[in-house]
Z-matrix of the N, CA and C atoms (Angstrom, degrees):
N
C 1 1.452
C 2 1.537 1 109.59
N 3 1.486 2 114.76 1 143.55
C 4 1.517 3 113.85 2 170.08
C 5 1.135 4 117.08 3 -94.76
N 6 1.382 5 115.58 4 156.71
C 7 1.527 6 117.60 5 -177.73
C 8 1.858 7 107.31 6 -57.33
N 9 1.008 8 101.74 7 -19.96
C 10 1.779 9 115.14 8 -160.46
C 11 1.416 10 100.91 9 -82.62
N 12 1.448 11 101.89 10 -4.75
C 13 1.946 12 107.79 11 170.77
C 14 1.213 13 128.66 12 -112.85
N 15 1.928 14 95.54 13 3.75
C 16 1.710 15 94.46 14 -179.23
C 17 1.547 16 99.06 15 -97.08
N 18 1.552 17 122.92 16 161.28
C 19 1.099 18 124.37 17 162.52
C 20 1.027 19 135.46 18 -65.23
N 21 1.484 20 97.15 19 -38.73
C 22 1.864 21 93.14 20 175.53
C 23 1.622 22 112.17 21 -75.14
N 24 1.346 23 138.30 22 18.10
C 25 1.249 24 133.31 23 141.14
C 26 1.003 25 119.00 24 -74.90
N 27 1.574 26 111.99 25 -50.95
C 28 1.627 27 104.21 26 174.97
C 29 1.453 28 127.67 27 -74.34
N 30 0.954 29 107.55 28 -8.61
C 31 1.610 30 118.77 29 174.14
C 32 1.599 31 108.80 30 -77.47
N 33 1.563 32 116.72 31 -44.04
C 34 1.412 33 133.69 32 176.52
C 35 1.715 34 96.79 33 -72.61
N 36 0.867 35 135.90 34 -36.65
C 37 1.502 36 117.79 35 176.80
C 38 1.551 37 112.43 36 -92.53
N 39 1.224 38 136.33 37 -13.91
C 40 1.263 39 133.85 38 137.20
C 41 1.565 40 128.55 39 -30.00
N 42 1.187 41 91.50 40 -49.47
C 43 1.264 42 101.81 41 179.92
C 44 1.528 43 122.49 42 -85.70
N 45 1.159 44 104.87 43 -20.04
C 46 1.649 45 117.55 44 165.90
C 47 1.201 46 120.65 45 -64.91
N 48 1.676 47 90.71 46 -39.41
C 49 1.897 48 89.15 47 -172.81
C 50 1.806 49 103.17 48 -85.06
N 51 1.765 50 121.58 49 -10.15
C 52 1.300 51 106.92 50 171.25
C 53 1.092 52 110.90 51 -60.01
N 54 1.797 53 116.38 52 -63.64
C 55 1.440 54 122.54 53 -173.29
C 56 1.477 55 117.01 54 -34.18
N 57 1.428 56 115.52 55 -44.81
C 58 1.466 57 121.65 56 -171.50
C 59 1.801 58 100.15 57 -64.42
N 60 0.939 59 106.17 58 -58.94
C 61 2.016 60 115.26 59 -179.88
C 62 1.251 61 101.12 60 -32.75
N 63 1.664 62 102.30 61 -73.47
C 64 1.792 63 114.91 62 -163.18
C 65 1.855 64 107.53 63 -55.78
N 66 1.135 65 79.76 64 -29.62
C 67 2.127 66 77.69 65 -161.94
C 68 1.586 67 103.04 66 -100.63
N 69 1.591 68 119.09 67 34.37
C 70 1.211 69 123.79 68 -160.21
C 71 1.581 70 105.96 69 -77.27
N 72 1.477 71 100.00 70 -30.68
C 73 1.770 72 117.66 71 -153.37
C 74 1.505 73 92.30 72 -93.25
N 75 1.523 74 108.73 73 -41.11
C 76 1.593 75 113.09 74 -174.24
C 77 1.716 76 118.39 75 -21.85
N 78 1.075 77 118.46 76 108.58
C 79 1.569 78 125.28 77 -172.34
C 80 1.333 79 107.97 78 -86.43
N 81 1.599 80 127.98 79 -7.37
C 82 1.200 81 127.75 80 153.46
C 83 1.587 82 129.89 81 -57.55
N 84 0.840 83 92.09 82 86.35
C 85 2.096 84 91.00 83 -158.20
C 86 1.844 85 100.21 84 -44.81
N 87 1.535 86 94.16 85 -63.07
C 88 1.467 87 104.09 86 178.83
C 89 1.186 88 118.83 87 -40.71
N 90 0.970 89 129.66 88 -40.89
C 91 1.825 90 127.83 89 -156.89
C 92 1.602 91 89.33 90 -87.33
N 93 1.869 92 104.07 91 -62.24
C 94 1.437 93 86.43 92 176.58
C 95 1.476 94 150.50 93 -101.47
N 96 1.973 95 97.60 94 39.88
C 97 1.215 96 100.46 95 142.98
C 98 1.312 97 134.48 96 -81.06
N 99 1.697 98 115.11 97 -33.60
C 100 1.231 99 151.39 98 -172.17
C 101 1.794 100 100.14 99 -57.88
N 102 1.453 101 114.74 100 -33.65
C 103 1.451 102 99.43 101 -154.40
C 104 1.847 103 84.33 102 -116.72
N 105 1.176 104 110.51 103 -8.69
C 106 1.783 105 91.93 104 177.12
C 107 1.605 106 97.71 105 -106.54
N 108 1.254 107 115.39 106 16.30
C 109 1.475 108 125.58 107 157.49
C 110 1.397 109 111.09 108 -77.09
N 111 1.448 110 107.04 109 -62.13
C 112 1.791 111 115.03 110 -178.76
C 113 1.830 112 103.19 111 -56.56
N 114 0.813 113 123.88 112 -49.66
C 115 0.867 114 129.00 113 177.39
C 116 1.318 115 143.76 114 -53.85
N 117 1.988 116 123.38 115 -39.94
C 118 1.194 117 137.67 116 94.93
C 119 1.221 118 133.73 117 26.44
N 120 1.695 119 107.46 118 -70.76
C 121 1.165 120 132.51 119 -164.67
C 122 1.797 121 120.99 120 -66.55
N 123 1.573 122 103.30 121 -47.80
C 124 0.946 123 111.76 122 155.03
C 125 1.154 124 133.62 123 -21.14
N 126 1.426 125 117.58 124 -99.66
C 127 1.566 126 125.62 125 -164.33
C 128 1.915 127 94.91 126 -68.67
N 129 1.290 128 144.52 127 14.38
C 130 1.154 129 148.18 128 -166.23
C 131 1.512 130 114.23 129 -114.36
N 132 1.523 131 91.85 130 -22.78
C 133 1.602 132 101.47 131 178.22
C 134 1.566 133 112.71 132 -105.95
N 135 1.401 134 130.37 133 -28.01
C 136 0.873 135 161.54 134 129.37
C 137 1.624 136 105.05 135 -16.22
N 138 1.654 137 121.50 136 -67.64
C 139 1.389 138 96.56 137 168.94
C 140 1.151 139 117.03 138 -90.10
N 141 1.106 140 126.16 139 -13.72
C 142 2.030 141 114.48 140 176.40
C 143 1.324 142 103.03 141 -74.84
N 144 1.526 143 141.41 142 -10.85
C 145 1.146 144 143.59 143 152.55
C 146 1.872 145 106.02 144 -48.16
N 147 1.286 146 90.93 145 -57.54
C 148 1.636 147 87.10 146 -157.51
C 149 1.874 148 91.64 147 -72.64
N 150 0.931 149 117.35 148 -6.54
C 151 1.264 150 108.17 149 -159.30
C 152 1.821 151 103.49 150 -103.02
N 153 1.180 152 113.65 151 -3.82
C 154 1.641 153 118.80 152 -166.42
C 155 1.948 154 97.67 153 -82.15
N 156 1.060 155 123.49 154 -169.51
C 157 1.390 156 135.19 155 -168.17
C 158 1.591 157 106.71 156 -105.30
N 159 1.220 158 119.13 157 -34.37
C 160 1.327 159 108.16 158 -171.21
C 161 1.680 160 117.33 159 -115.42
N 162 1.105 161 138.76 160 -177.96
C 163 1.358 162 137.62 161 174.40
C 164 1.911 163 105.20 162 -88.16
N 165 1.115 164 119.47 163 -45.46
C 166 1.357 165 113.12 164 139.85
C 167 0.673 166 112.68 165 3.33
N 168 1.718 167 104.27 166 -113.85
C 169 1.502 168 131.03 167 -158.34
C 170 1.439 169 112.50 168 -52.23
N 171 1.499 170 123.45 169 -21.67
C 172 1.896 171 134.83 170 174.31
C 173 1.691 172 91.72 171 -61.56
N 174 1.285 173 90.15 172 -58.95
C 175 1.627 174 76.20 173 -160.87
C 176 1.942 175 116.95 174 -76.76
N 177 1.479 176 100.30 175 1.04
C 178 1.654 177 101.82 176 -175.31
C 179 1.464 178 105.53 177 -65.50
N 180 2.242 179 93.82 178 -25.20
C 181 1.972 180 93.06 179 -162.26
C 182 1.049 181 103.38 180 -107.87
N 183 1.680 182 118.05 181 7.79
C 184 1.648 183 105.77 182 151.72
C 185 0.902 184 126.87 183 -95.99
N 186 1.125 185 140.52 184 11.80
C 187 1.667 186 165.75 185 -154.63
C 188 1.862 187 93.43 186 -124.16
N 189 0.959 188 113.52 187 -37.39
C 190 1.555 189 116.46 188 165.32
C 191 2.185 190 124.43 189 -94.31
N 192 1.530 191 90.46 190 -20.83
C 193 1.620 192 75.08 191 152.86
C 194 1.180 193 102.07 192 -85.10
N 195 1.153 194 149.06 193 -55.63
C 196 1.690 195 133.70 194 -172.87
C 197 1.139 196 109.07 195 -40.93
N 198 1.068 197 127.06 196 -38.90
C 199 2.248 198 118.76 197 178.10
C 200 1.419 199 79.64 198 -60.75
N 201 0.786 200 142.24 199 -78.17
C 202 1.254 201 150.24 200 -127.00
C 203 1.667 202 114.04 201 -55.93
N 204 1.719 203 88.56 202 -50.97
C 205 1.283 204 112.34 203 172.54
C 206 1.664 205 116.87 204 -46.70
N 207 1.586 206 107.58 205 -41.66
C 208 1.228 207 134.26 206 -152.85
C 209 1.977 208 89.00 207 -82.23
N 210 1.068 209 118.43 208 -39.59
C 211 1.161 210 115.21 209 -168.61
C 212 1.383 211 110.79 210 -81.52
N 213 1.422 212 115.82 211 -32.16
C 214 1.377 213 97.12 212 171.12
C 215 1.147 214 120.06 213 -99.61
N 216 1.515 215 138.70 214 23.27
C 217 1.215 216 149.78 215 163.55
C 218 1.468 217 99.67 216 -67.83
N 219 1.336 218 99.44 217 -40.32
C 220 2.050 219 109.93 218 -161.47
C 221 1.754 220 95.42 219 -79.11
N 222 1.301 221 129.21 220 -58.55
C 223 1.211 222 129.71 221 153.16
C 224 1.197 223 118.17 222 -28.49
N 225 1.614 224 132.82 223 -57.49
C 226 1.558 225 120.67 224 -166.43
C 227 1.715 226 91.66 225 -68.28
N 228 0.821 227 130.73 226 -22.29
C 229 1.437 228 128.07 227 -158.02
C 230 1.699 229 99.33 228 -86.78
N 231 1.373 230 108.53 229 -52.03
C 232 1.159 231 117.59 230 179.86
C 233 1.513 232 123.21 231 -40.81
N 234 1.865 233 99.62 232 -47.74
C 235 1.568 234 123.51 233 -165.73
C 236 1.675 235 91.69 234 -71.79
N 237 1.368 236 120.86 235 -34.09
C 238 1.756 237 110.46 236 -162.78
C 239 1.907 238 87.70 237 -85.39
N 240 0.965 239 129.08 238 -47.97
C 241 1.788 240 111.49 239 174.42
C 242 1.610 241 107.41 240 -61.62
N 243 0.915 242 129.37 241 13.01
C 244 1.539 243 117.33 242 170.40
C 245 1.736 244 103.59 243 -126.73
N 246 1.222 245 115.63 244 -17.65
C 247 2.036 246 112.97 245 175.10
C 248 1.443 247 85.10 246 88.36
N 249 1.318 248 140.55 247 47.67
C 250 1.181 249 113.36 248 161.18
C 251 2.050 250 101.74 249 -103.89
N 252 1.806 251 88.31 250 -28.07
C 253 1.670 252 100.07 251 170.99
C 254 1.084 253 114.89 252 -108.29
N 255 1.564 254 125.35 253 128.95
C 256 1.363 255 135.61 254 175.08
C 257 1.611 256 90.40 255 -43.55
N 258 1.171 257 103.42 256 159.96
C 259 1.771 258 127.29 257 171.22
C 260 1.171 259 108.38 258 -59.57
N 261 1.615 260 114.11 259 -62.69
C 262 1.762 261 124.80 260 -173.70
C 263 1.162 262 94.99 261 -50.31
N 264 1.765 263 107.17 262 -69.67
C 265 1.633 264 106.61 263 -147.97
C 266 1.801 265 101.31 264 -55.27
N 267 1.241 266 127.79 265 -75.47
C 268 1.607 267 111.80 266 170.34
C 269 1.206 268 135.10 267 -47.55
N 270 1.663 269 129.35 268 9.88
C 271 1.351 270 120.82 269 161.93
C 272 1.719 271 96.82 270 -103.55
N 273 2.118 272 122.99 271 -4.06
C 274 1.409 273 92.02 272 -176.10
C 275 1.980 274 82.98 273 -102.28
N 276 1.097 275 141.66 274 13.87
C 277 1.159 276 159.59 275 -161.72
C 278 1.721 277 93.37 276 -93.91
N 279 1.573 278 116.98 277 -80.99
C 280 1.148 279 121.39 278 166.70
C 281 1.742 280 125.44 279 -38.49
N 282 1.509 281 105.82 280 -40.94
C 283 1.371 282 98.67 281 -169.97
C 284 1.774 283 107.63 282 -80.67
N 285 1.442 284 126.90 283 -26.92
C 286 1.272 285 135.39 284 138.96
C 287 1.249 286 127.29 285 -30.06
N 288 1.431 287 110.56 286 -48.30
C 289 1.882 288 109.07 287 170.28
C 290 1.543 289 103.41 288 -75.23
N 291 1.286 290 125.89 289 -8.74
C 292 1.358 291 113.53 290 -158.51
C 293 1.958 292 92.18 291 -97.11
N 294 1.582 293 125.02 292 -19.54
C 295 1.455 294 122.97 293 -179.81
C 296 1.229 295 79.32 294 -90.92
N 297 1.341 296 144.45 295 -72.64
C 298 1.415 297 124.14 296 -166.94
C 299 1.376 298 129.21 297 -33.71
N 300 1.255 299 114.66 298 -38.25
C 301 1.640 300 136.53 299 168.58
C 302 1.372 301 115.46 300 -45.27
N 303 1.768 302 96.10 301 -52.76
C 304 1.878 303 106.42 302 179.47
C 305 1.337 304 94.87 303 -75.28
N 306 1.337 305 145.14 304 -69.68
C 307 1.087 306 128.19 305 -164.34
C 308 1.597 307 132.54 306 -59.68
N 309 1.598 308 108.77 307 -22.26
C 310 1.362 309 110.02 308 172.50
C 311 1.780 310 103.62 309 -54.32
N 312 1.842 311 95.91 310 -52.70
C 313 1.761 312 102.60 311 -169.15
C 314 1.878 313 108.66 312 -44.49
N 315 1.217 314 95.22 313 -48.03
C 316 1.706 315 94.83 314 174.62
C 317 1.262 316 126.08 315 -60.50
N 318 1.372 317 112.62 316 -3.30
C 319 1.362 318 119.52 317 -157.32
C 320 2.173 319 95.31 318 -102.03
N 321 1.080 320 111.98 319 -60.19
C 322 0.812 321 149.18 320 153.11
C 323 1.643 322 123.16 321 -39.38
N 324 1.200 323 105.23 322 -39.44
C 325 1.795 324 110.47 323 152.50
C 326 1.435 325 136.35 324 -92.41
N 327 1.649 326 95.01 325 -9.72
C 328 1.704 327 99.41 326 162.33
C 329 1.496 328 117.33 327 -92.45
N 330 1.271 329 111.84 328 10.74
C 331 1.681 330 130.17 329 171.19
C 332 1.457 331 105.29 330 -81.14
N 333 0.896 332 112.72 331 -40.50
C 334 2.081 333 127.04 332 179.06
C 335 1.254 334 106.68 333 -29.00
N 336 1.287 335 123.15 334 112.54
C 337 1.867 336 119.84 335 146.70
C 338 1.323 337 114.08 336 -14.25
């Protein structure tokens, strides 16, 4: 199977390309390089996972989209206490990282010995 057939890639790059749209204008360079980085990161680790040689190394870079995940959860959260993210859009942003979250874990536990 390719990574390009699981959902939670395409769901994780969905969501990459929102963040990138919404936070286009953002004049905070930092924040929004920082958070369409985390974001990025995801569906990026996800395929160099599927794409590495060993079952290992799959699961080392899904074990690193989940940081990843984790960081821009803390960011979307961050951006809605500062007004840089509408409320909705980062609580339906968050609740999206939160099925991505379950599904990475599943993803990532059918790798198990």
């Amino acid at each position: 199977m390719s990574y390009e057939d699981l959902d939670v890639w395409k769901r994780a790059c969905r969501l990459s390309c929102e963040i990138y749209t919404v936070l286009s204008r953002c004049r905070d360079f930092g924040f929004r390089d920082q958070i369409t980085r985390s974001g990025l990161s995801i569906p990026s680790n996800i395929a160099e996972g599927f794409e590495r040689g060993s079952v290992k190394e799959k699961r080392q870079f899904l074990y690193y989209a989940k940081g990843s995940l984790a960081e821009l959860k803390t960011q979307v959260f961050i951006g809605q206490r500062i007004g840089y993210i509408h409320t909705q859009t980062g609580s339906d942003w968050r609740q999206e990282l939160d099925e991505i979250q379950k599904m990475l874990a599943a993803l990532i536990q059918s790798t198990e010995p």
